[in-house]
C-alpha positions as CSV (number, residue, x, y, z in Angstrom):
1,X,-10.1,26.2,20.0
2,X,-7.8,29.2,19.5
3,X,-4.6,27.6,17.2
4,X,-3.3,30.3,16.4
5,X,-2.3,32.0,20.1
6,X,-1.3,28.1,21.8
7,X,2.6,28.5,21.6
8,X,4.9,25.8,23.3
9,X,7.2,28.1,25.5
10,X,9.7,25.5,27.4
11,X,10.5,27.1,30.4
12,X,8.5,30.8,30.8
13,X,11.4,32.0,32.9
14,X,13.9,32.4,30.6
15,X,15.0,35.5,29.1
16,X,12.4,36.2,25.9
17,X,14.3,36.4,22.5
18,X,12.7,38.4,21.0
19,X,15.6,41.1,20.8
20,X,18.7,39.6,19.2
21,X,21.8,40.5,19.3
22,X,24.1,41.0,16.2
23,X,25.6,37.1,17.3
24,X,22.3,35.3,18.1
25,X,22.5,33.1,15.1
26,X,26.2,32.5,14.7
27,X,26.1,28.4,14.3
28,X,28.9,27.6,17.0
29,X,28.7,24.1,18.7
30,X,28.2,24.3,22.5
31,X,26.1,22.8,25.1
32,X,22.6,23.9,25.1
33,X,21.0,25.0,27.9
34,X,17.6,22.8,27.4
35,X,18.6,19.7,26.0
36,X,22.4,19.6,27.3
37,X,24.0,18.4,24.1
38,X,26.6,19.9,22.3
39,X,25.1,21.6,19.0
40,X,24.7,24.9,16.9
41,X,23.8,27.6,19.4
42,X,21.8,29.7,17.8
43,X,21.0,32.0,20.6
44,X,24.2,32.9,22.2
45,X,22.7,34.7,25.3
46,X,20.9,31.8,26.2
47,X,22.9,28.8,25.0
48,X,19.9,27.4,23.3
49,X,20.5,25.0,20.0
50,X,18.6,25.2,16.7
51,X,16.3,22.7,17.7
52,X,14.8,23.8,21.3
53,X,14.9,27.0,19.5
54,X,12.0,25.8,17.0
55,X,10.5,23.6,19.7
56,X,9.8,26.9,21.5
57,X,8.0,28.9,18.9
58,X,5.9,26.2,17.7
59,X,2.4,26.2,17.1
60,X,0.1,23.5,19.1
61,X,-2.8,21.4,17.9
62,X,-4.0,20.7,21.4
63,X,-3.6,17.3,20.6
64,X,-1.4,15.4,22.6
65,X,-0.1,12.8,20.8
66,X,0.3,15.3,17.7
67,X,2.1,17.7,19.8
68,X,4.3,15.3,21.3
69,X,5.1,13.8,17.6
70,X,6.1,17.1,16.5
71,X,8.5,18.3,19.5
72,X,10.2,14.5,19.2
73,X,10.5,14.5,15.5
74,X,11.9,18.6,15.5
75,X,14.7,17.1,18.3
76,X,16.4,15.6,16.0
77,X,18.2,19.0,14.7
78,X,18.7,17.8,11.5
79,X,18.9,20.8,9.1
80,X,16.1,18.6,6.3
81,X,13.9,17.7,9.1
82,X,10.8,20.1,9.3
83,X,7.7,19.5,10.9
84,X,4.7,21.8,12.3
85,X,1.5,22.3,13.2
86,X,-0.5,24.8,11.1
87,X,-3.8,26.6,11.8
88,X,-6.1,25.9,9.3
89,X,-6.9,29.7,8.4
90,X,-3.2,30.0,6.7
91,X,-5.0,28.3,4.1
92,X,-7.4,29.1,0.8
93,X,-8.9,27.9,-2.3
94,X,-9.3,24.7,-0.6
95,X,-10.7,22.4,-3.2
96,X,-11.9,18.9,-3.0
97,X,-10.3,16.3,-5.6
98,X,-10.7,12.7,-4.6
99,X,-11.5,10.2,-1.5
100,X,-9.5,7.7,-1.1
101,X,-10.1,4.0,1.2
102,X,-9.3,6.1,4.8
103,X,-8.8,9.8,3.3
104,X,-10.4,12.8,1.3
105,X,-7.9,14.8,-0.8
106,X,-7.9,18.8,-1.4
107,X,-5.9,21.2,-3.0
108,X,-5.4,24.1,-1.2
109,X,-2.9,27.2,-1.4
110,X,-0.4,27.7,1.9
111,X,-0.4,31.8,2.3
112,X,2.9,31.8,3.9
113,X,4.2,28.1,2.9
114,X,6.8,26.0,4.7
115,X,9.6,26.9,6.5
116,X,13.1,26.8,5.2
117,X,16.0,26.5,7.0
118,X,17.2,30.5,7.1
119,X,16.1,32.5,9.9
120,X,14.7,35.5,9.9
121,X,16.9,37.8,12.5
122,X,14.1,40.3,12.7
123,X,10.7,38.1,13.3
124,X,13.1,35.7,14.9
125,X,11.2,32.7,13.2
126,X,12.0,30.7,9.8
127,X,12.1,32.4,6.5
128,X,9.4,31.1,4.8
129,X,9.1,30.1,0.9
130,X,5.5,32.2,0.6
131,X,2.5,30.9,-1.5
132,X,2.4,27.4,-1.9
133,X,0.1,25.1,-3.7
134,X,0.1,21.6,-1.5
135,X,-2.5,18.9,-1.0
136,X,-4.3,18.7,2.1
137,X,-4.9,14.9,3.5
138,X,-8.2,14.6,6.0
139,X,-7.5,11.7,7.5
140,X,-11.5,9.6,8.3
141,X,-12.7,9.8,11.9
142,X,-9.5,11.2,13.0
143,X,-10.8,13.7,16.0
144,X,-9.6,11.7,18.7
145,X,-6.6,10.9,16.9
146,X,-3.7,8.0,18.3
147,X,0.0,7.3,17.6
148,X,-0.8,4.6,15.1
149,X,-2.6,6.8,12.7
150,X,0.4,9.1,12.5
151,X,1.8,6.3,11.1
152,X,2.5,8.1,7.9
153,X,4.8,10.7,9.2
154,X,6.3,8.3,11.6
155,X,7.7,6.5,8.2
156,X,8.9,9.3,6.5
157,X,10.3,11.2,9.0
158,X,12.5,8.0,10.3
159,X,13.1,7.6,6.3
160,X,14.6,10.7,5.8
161,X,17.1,10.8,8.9
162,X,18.9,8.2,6.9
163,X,17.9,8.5,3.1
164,X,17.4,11.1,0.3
165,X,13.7,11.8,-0.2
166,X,14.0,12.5,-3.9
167,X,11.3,9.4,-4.6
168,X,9.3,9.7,-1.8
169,X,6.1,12.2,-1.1
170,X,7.2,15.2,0.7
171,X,5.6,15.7,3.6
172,X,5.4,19.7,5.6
173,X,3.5,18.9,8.6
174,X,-0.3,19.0,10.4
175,X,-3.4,21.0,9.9
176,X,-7.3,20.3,11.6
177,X,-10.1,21.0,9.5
178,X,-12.5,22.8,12.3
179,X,-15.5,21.9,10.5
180,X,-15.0,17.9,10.9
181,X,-12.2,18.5,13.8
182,X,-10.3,15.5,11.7
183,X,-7.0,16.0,11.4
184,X,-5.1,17.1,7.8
185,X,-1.6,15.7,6.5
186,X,0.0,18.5,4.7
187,X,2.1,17.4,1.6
188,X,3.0,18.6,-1.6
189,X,0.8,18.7,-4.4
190,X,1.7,17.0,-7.8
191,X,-0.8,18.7,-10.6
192,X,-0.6,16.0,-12.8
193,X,-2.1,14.0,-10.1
194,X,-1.4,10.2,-9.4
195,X,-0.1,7.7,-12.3
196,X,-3.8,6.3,-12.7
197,X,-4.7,9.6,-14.2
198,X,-1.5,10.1,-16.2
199,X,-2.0,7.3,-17.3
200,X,-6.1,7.8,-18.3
201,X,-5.3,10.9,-19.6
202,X,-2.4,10.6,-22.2
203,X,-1.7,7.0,-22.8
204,X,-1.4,7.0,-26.2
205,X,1.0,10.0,-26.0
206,X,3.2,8.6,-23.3
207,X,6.2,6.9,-25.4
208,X,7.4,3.7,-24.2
209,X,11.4,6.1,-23.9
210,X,8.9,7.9,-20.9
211,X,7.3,5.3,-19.7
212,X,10.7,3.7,-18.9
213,X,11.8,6.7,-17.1
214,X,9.0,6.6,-14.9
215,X,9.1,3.0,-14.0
216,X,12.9,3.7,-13.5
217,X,11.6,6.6,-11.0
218,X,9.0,4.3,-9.4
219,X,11.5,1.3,-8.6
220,X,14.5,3.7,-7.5
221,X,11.8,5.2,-4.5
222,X,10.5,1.6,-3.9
223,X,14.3,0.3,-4.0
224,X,15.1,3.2,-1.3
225,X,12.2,2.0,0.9
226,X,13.5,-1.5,1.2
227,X,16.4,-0.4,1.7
228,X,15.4,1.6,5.0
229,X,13.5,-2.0,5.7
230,X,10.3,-0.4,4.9
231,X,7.4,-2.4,3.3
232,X,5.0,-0.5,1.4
233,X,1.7,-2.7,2.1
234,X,-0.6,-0.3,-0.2
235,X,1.7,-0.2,-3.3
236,X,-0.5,0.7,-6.3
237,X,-0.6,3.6,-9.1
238,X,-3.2,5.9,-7.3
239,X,-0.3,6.3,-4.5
240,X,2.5,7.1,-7.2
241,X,2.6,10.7,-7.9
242,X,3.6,11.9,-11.5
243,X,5.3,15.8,-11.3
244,X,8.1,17.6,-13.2
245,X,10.3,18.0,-9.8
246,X,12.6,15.3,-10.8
247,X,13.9,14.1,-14.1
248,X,12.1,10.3,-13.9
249,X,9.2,12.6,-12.1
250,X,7.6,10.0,-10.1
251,X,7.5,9.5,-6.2
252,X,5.6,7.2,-3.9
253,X,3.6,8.5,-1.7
254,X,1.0,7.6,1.1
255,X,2.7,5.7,3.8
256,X,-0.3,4.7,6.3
257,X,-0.2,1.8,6.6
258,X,3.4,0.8,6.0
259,X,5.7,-0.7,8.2
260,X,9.1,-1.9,9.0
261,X,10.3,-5.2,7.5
262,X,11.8,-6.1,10.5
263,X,9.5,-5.4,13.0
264,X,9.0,-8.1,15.7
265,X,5.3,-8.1,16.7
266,X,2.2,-7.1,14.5
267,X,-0.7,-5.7,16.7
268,X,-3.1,-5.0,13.2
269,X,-3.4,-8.3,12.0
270,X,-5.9,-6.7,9.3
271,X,-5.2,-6.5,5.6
272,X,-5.9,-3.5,3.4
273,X,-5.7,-3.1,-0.4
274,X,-7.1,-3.0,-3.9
275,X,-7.4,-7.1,-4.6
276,X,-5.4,-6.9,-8.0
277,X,-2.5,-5.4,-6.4
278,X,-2.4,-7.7,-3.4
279,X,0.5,-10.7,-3.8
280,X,-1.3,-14.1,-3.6
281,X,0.3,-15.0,-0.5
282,X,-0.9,-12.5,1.2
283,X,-3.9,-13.4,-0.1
284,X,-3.9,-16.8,1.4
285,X,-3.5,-15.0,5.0
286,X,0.6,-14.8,5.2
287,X,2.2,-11.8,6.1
288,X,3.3,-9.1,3.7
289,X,6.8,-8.2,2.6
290,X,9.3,-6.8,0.5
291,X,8.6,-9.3,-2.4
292,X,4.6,-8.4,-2.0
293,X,5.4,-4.9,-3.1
294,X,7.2,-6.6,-5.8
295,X,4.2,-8.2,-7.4
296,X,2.5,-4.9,-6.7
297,X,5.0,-3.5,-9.2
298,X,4.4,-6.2,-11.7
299,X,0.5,-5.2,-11.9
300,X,1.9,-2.0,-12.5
301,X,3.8,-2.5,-15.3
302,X,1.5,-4.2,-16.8
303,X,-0.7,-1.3,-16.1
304,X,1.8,1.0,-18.0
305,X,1.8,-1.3,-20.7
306,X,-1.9,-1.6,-21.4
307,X,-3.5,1.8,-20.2
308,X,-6.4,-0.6,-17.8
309,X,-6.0,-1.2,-14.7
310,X,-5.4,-5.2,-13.5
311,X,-8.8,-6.7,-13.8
312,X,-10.6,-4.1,-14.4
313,X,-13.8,-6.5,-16.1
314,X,-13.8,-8.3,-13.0
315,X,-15.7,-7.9,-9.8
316,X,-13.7,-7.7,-6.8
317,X,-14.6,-10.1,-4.4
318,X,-14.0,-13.6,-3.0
319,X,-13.8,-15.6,-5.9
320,X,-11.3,-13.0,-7.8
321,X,-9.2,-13.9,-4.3
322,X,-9.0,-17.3,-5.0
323,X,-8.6,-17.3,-9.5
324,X,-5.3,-14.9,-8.2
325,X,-3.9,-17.4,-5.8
326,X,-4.6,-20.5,-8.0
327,X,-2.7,-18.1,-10.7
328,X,-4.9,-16.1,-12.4
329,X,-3.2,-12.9,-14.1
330,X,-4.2,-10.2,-15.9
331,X,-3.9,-11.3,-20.0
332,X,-0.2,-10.3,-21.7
333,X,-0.8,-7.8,-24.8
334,X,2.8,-8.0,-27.0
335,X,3.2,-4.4,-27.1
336,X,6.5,-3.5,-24.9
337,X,9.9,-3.4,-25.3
338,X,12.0,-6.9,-25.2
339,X,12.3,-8.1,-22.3
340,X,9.1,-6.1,-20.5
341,X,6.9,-8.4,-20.6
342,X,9.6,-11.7,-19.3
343,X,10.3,-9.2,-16.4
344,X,7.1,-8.3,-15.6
345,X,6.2,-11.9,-15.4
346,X,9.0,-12.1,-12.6
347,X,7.6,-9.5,-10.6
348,X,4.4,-11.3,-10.2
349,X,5.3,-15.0,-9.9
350,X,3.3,-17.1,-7.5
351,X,6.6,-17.8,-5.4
352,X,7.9,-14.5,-3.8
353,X,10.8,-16.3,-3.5
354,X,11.7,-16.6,-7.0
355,X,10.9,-12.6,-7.8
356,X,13.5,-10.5,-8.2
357,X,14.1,-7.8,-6.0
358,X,13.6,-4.1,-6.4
359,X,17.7,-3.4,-7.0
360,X,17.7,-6.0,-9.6
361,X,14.9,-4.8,-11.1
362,X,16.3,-1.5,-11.0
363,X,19.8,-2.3,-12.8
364,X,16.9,-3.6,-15.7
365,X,15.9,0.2,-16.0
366,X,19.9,1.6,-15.5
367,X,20.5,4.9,-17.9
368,X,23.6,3.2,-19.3
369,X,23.1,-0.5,-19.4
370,X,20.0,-3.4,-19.1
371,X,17.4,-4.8,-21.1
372,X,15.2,-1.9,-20.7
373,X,17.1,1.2,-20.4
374,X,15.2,4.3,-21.7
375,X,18.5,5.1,-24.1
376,X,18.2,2.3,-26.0
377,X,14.1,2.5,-25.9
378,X,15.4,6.7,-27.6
379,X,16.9,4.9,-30.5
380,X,14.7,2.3,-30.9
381,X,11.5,2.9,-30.2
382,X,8.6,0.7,-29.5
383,X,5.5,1.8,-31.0
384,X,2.1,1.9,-29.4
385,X,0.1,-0.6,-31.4
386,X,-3.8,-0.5,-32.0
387,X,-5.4,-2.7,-30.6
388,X,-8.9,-3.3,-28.6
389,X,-7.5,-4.9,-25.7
390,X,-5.3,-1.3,-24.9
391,X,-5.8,1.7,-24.2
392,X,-8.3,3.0,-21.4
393,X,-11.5,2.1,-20.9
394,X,-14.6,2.3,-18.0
395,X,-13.9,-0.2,-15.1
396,X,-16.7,-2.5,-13.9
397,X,-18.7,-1.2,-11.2
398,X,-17.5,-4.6,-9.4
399,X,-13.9,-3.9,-9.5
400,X,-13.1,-1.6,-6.6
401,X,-9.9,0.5,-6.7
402,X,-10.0,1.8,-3.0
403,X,-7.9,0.5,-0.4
404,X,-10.0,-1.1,2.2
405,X,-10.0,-3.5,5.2
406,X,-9.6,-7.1,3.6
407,X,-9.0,-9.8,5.8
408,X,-12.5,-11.1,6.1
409,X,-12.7,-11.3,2.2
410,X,-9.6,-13.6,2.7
411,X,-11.0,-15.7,5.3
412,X,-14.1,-16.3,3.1
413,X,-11.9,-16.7,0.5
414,X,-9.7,-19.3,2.1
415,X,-12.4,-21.3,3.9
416,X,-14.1,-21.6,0.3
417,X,-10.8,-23.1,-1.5
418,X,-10.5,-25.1,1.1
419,X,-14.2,-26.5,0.7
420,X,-13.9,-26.9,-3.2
421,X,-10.5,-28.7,-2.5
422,X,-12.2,-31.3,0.3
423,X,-15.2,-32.0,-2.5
424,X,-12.6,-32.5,-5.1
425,X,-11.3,-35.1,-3.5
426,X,-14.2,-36.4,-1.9
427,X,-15.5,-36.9,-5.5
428,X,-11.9,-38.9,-6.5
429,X,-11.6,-40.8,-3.6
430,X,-15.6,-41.8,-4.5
431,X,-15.2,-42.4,-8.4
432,X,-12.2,-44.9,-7.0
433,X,-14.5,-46.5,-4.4
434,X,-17.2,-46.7,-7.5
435,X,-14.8,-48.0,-10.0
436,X,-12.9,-50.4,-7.9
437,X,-16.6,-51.8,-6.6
438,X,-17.7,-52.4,-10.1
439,X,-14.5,-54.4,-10.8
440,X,-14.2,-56.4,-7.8
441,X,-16.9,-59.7,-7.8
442,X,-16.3,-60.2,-4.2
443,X,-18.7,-57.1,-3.7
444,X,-22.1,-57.9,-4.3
445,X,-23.2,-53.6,-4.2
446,X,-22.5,-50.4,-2.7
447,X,-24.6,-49.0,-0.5
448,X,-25.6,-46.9,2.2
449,X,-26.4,-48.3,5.8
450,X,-28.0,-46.9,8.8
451,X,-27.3,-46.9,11.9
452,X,-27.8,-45.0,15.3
453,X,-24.5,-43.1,14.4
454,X,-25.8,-41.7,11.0
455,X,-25.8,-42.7,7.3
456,X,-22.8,-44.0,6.0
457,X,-21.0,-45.5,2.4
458,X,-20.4,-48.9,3.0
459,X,-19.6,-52.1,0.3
460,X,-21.6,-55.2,1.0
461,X,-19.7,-58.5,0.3
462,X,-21.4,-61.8,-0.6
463,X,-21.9,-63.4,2.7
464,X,-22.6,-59.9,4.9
465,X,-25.5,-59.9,6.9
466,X,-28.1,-56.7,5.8
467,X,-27.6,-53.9,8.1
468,X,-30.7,-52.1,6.5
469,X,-33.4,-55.2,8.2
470,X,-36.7,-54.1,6.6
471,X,-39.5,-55.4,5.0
472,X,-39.4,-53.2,2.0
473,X,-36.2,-53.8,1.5
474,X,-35.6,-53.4,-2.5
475,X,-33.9,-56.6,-4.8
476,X,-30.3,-56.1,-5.5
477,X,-31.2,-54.1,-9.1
478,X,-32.6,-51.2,-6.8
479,X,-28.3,-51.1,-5.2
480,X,-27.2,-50.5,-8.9
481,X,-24.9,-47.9,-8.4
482,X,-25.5,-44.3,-9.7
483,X,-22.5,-42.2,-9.8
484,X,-23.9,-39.1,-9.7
485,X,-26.7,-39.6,-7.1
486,X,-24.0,-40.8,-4.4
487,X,-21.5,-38.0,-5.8
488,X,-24.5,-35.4,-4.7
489,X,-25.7,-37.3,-1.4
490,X,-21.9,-37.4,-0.1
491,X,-21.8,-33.7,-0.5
492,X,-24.5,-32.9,1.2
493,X,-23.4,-34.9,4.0
């Protein structure tokens, strides 16, 4: 496919523009001729508005849905909102750098680079910012791609209508590798790379004054999120992005499989995630929320604090599900500032009701004021201690730190608590029978009958007739009761 010649004209009768005038881009408000609302006319001999003018000269992916997503999101004529499609060859040195659960991540250099928001009277198209270093997302199996997968942009493009994107991933638009045909989420690139490897790389350099910035960075974005009623669903430090753009120089990132905290109906019923980071409610099959992202945050922290990654010497599976929602946590190493670890332990508490919310937690991390402010952390500071249980180390090949479909795990997960719980009891309820049988001289022994409707515990008083009628039937020292051999019968029952 041709992506470079497909251009989205709106109505091929009109009167090309390619000739302006000395007024053609004088912002006056007046009705435009396409869309029939009154906004900034940017082609006077036409009447047509800022936005049909950019919906005109776009590029298409020959993808419906992507198309359509574009033209939509590009109607809103908001001077911050930019979205395109680009053709894959206004990009080089495309470099692989990681796979993620659904994605593979490159670097890649953007010849001409995004738009910006000055025209260019001559070309009559967008002044662009030139070379530009940005990551390219390939999103898995994508070819035939649907609305839900554009999730994504669908979150931050409704985010930033409403909110400063100062915390949040920028994102510039499409791209379609041709080799695959899956489609590419162009964002920008953070050379650091995610907090994981910041935090591989230079954890005993970080200062705990930097690493309070940082987490006051993280919690600000996460704090605008929930704001917007947006619930993260995937919040971990590979999707936290460290870069020098912004004094706390950390942004959230990777929005696919977010959603809206107040939405009504939930068609994907599946969970994804990386286990450690995954609240233990959630865990136990309930919905996620703002409070999940929460405990998210919490495993971070303690990430920050200890340079390993939550459970790192564990293997990942069904039986990690069920230690974390009987209240297993990753161990606490004293080395943070007061009141780190006590908040922390909020963040991950086993009732989301009783964690604190991301504005409170924020105030904790205010410039001025709170516990954990990184000015008093300047004056003070904590000092990285030496210790074994710090400091980075190699993960077990068990523990899997890839977001990926969970819900069966869960399922297992819950069907097997519920089985150890049941057997538990059986084994109480049992010991009682046993114990109450050997104190009671009414009973002459416990035993187990037969019948037509199966085997079954019974106790058999003094004057009861023998419901077992045989002629090999063994003297009452054969009943004497063995605990453990009617403990293991009942459970295979």
């Amino acid at each position: 496919m041709d992506q470079t010649n497909n251009k989205l004209e709106i109505n091929s009768d009109n009167i090309s523009l390619s000739h302006p005038t000395q007024n053609t881009l004088k912002p006056k408000n007046k009705k435009c001729n396409r869309c029939n609302k009154v906004r900034k006319i940017v082609d006077e001999i036409n009447h047509i508005c800022n936005s049909c003018y950019r919906i005109k000269t776009i590029t298409l992916s020959g993808n419906k849905v992507i198309d359509d997503f574009i033209t939509s999101i590009l109607n809103y004529n908001v001077a911050k909102v930019n979205l395109e499609f680009v053709p894959y060859d206004k990009f080089k040195d495309i470099t692989f750098i990681a796979e993620g659960g659904f994605s593979k991540i490159y670097k890649a250099t953007w010849i001409d680079g995004p738009a910006t928001n000055k025209w260019n009277k001559e070309k009559q198209e967008p002044i662009r910012l030139g070379k530009t270093t940005v990551a390219l997302k390939e999103l898995n199996n994508s070819k035939n791609i649907d609305s839900k997968e554009l999730n994504e942009l669908k979150i931050f493009y409704n985010f930033i209508l409403k909110y400063d994107n100062y915390y949040i991933n920028k994102y510039f638009g499409i791209t379609q590798n041709p080799i695959t045909q899956n489609f590419m989420i162009i964002t920008d690139y953070y050379k650091t790379g995610d907090l994981t490897h910041y935090i591989t790389k230079k954890f005993f350099k970080i200062s705990w004054y930097t690493k309070l910035i940082k987490l006051r960075g993280i919690i600000r974005g996460l704090r605008k999120l929930h704001d917007a009623d947006i619930v993260h669903q995937d919040y971990h430090s590979g999707n936290i992005f460290i870069g020098t753009k912004s004094f706390f120089g950390a942004v959230i990132g990777d929005f696919g499989i977010s959603k809206s905290a107040i939405e009504s109906s939930n068609d994907d019923n599946e969970v994804y995630g990386i286990i450690p980071y995954v609240s233990p409610e959630v865990l136990q099959g309930q919905k996620y929320t703002k409070a999940s992202d929460i405990y998210s945050f919490g495993m971070i922290m303690w990430e920050l604090m200890t340079g390993r990654k939550p459970f790192w010497d564990r293997n990942h599976d069904t039986d990690l599900i069920i230690e974390i929602f009987d209240g297993l946590r990753p161990p606490i190493v004293t080395n943070a500032p007061e009141g780190y670890i006590e908040l922390m332990q909020k963040c991950w508490h086993s009732d989301p009701n009783k964690r604190p919310n991301a504005s409170e937690i924020s105030k904790e991390f205010r410039y001025s004021y709170g516990n954990l402010n990184h000015n008093n952390e300047k004056k003070n500071p904590t000092k990285v201690i030496n210790s074994p249980d710090i400091g980075p180390i190699t993960n077990n090949s068990g523990a899997i730190y890839k977001s990926r479909p969970l819900s069966a795990m869960i399922k297992s997960a819950n069907i097997t608590r519920s089985l150890k719980r049941q057997n538990k009891e059986s084994k109480r309820k049992l010991s009682n029978l046993v114990e109450n049988n050997n104190e009671d001289k009414i009973v002459k022994k416990l035993k187990f009958c037969n019948n037509k409707s199966g085997v079954y515990l019974t106790k058999e008083l003094e004057l009861d007739i023998d419901c077992n009628i045989d002629s090999n039937t063994p003297n009452d020292n054969d009943y004497k009761v063995n605990m453990e051999f009617y403990l293991n019968l009942l459970l295979k029952m």
